[in-house]
FISEBA-789236 format. One record per residue: residue in three letters; x, y, z of N, C-alpha, C, O in turn. Coordinates in steps of 0.2 Angstrom, whole numbers, padded with zeros to 4 digits, always signed. Each point is the difference from the previous one (the first is absolute). Layout:
# FISEBA-789236
ALAXYZXYZXYZXYZ ...
END
This chain:
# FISEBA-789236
UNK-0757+0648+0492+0002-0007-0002+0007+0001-0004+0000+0003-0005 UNK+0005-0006+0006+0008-0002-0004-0004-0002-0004-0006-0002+0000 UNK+0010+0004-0006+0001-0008-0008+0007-0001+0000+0004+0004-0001 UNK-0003-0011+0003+0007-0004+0000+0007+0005-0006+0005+0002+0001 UNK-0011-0001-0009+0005+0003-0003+0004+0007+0003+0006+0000-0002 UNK-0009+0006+0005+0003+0003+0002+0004-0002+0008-0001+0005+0004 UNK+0003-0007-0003+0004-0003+0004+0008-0001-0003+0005+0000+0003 UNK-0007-0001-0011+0007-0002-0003+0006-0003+0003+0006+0002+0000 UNK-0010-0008+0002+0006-0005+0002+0006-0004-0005-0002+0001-0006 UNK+0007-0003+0006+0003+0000-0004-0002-0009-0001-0002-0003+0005 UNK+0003+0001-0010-0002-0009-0001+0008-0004+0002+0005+0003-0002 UNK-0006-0006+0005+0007-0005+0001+0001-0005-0006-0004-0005-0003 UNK+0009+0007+0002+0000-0006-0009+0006-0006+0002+0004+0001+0005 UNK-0004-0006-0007+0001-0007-0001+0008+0002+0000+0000+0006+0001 UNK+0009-0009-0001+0005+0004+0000+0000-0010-0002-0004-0004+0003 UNK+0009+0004-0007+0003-0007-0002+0006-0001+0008+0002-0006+0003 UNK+0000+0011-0002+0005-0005+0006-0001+0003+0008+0001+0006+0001 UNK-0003-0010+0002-0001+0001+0009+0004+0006+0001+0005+0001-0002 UNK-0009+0004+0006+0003+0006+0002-0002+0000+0008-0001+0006+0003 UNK-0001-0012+0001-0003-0001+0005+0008-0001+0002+0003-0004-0002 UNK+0000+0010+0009+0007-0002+0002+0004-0005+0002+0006+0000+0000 UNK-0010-0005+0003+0005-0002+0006-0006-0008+0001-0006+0000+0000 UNK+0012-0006+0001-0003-0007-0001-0005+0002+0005-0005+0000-0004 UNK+0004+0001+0011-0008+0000+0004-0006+0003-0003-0005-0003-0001 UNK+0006+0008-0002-0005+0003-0004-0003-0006-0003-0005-0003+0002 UNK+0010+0003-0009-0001-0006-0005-0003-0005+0001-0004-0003-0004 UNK+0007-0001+0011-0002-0004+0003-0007+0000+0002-0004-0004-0003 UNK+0001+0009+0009-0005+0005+0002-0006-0001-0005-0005-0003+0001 UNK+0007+0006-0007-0004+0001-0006-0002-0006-0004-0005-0002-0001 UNK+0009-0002+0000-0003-0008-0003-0004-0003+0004-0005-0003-0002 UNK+0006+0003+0009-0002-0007+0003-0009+0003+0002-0005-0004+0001 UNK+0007+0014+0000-0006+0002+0001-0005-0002-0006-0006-0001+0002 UNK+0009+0002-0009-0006-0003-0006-0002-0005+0002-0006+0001+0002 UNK+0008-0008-0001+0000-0006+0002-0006-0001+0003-0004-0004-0001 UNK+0005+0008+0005-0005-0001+0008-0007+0001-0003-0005-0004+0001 UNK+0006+0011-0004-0006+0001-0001-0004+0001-0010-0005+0004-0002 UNK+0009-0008+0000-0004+0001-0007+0002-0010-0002-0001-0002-0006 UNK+0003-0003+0009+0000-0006-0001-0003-0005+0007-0001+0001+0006 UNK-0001-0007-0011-0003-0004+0005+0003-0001+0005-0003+0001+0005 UNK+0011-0005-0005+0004-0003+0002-0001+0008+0008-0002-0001+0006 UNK+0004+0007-0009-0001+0006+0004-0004-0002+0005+0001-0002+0006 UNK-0008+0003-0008-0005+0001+0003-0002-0006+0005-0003+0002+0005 UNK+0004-0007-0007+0001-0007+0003+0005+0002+0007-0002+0000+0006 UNK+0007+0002-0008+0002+0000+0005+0000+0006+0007+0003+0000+0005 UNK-0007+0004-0008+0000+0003+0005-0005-0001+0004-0001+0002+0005 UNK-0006-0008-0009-0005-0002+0003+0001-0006+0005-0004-0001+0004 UNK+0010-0004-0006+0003-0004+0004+0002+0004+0007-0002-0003+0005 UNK+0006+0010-0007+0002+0003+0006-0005+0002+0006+0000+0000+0006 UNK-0005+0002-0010-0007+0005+0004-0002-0004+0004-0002+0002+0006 UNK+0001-0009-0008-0003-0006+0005+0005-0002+0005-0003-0004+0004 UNK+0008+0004-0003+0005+0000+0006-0003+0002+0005-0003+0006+0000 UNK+0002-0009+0006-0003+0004+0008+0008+0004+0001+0000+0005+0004 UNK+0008-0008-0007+0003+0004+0002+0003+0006-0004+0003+0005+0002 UNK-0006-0006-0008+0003+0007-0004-0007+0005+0005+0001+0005+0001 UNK-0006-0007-0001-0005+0005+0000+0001+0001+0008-0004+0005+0002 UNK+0007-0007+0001+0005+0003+0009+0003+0005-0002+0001+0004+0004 UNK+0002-0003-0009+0005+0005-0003-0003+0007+0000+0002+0005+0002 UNK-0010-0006-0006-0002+0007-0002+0002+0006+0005+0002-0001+0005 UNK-0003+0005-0007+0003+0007+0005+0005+0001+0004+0001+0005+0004 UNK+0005-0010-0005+0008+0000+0002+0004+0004-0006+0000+0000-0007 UNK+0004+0001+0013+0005+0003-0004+0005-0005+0000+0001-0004+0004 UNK+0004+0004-0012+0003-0005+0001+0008+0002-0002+0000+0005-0003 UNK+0005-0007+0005+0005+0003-0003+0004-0002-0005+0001-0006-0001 UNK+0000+0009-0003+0005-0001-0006+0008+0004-0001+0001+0005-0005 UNK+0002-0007+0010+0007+0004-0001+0001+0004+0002+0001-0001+0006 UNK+0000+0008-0007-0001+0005+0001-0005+0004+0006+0001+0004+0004 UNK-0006-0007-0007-0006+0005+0002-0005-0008+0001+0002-0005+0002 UNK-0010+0008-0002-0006-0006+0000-0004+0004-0004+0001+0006-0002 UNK-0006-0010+0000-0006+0002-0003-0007-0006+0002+0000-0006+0001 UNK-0004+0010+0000-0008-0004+0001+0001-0008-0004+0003-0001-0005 UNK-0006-0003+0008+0002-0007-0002-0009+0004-0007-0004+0004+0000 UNK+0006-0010-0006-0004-0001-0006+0001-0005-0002+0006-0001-0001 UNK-0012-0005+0000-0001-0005-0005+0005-0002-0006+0005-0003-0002 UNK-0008+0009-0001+0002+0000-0006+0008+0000-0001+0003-0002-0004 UNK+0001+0006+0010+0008+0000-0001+0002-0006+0000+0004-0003-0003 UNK-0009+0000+0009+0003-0007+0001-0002-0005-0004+0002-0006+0001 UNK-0005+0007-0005-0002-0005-0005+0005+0002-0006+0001-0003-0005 UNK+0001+0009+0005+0005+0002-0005+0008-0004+0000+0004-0002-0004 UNK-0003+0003+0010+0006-0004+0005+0000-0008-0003+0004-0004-0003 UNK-0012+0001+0007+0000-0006-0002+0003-0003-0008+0004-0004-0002 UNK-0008+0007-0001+0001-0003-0006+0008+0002-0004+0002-0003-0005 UNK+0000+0009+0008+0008+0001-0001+0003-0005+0001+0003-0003-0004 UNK-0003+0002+0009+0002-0005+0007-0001-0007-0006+0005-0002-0003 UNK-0010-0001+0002-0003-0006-0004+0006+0000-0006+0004-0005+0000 UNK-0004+0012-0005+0004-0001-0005+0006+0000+0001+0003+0000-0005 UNK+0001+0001+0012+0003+0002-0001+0006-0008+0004+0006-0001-0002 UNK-0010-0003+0006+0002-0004+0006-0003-0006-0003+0004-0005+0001 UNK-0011+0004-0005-0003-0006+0000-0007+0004+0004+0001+0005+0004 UNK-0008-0009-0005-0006+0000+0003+0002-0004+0007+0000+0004+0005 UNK+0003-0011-0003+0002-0003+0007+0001+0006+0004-0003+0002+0004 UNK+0009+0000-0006+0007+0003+0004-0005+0009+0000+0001+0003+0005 UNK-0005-0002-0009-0006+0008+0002-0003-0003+0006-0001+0003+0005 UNK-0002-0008-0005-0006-0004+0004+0002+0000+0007-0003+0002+0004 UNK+0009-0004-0004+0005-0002+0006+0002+0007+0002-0001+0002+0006 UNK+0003+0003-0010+0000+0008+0003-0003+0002+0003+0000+0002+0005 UNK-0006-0003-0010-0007+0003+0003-0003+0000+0007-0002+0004+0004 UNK+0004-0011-0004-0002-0003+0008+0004+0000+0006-0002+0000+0006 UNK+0008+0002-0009+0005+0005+0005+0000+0005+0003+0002+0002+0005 UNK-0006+0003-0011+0003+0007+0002-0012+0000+0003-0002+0005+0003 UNK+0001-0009-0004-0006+0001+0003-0001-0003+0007-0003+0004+0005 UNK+0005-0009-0003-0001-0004+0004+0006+0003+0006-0001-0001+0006 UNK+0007+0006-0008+0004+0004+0005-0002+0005+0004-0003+0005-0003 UNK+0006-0005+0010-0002+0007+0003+0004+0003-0001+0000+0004+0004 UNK+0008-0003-0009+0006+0003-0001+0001-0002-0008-0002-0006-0002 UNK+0004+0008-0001+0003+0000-0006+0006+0005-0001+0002+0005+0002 UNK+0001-0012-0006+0009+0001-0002-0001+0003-0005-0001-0001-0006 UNK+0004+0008+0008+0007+0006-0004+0006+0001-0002+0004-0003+0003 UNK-0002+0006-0007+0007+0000-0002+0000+0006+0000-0005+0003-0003 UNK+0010+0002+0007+0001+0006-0001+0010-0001-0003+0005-0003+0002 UNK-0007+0006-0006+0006+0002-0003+0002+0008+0001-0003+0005+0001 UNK+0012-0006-0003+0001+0007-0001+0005-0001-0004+0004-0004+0001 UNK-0004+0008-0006+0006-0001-0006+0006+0005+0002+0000+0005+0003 UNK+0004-0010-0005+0010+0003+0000+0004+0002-0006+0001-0004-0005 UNK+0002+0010+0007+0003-0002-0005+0008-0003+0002+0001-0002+0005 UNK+0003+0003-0011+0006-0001+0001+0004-0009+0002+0005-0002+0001 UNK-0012+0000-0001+0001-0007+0001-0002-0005-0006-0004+0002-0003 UNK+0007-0007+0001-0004-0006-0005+0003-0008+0003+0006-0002+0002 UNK-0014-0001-0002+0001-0007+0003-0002-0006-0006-0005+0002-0003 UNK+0007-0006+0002-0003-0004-0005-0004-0004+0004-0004-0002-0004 UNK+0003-0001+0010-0002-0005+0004-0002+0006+0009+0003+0004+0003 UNK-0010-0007-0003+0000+0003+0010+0005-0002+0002+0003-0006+0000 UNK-0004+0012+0003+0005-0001+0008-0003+0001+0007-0002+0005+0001 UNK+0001-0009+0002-0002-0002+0007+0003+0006+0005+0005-0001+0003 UNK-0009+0006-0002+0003+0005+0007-0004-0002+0005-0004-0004+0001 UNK+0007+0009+0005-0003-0002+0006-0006+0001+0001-0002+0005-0004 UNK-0002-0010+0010-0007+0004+0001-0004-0001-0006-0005+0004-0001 UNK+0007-0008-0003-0007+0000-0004-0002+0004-0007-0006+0000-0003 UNK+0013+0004+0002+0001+0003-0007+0005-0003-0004+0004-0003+0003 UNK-0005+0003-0010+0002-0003-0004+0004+0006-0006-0003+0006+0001 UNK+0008-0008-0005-0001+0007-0005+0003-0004-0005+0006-0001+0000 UNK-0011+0000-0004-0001-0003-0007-0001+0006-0007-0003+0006+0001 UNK+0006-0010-0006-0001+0005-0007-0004+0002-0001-0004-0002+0003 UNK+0001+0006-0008-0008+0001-0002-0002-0006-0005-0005+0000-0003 UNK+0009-0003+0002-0003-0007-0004-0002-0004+0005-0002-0005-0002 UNK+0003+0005+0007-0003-0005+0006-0008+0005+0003-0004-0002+0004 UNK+0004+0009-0007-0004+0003+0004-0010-0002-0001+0000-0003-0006 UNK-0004+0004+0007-0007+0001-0003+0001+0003-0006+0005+0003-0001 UNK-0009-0003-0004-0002+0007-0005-0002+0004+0005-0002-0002+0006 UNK+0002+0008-0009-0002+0005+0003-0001+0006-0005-0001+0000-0006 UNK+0003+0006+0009-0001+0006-0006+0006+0003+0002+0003+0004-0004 UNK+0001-0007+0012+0007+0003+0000+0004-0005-0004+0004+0003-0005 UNK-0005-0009+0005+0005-0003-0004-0001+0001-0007+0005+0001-0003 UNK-0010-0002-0001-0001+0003-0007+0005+0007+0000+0005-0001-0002 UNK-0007+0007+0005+0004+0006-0001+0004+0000+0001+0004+0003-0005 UNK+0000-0007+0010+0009-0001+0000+0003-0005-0006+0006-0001+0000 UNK-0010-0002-0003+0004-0005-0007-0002+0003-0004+0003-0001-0005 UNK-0008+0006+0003+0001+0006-0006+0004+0003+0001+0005-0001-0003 UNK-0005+0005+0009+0005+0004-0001+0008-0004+0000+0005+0004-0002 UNK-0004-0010+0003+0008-0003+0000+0000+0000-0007+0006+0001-0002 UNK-0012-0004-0003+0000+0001-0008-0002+0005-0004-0002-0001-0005 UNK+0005+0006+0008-0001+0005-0003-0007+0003-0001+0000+0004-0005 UNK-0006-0005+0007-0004+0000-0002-0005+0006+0005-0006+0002-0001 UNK+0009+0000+0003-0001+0006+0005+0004+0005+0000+0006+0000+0000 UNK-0009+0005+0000+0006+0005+0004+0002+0002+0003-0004+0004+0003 UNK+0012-0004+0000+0002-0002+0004+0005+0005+0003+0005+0001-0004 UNK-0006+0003+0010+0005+0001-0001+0004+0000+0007+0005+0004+0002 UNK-0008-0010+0001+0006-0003+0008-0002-0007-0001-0005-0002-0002 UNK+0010-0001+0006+0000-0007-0002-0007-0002+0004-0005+0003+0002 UNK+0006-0012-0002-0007-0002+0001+0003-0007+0005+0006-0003+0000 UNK-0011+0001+0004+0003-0004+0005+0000-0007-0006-0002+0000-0006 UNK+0004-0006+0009+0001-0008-0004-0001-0003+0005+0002-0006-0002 UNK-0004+0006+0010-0001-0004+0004-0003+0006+0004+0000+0006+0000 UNK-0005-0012+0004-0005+0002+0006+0002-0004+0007+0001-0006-0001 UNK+0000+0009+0007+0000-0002+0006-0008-0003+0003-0003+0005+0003 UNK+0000-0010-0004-0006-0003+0001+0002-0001+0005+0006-0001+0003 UNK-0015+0000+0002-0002-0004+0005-0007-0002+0001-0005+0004+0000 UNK+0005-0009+0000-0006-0005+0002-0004+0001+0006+0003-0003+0005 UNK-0010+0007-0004-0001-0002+0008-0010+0001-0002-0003+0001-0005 UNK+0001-0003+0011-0006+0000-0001-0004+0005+0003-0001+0001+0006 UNK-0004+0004-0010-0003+0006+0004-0009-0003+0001-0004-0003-0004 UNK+0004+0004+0011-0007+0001+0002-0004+0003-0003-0006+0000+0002 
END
């Protein structure tokens, strides 16, 4: 039989200021409390669970940018209520029902430049665009590239101020 004491795990103690890296994390981590230690949370993943279309979802893989991961309630009720605070509860509801009710959903793949800066998009061919990172999403690239333009990182090669975007829809 273990006793936990000999294990000598070390305690996680409390730090007055976020050491959690990068906005998705942060993001990630709030909205994940949310879900699961308040009402408002848990409401809304049990709104989600009774959908005949979220629960079509279970054991798809789903994509997110880069890569995919197994579809979860819970993310998407994380989303939701991001979405909620972020857009209004209407304009969450109206997403909702888009990205539910689609056999394709709209992507943006980006790719950062440097050497360029635009105050306003610019319209390229085919369906790319190449707009500031103040026209961009949050993200954790664009968080990193305006610490670092503020000193706030260290740095020691430059950092793009615009992104070559494109809009298209994956299956």
């Amino acid at each position: 039989m273990i006793k936990i004491e000999e294990l000598k795990i070390p305690k996680i103690n409390l730090e007055q200021f976020s050491f959690i890296p990068d906005f998705q994390t942060r993001v990630f981590v709030q909205y994940a409390d949310i879900v699961e230690k308040t009402d408002v949370g848990r409401k809304a993943v049990q709104m989600l669970s009774e959908d005949p279309r979220v629960i079509s979802l279970n054991g798809k893989m789903i994509s997110h940018g880069s890569g995919a991961q197994m579809f979860e309630i819970k993310t998407l009720a994380m989303w939701f209520l991001w979405c909620a605070n972020e857009y209004g509860l209407e304009n969450a509801n109206t997403r909702l029902d888009l990205f539910l009710d689609s056999e394709e959903v709209l992507v943006i793949n980006a790719l950062w430049v440097l050497g360029i800066e635009v105050d306003q998009p610019i319209i390229l061919k085919d369906g790319y665009t190449l707009q500031s990172e103040d026209h961009m999403p949050d993200s954790r690239d664009k968080e990193y590239f305006l610490q670092s333009r503020f000193g706030h990182v260290l740095q020691k090669m430059p950092v793009p101020a615009c992104a070559i975007t494109e809009r298209k829809r994956e299956e």
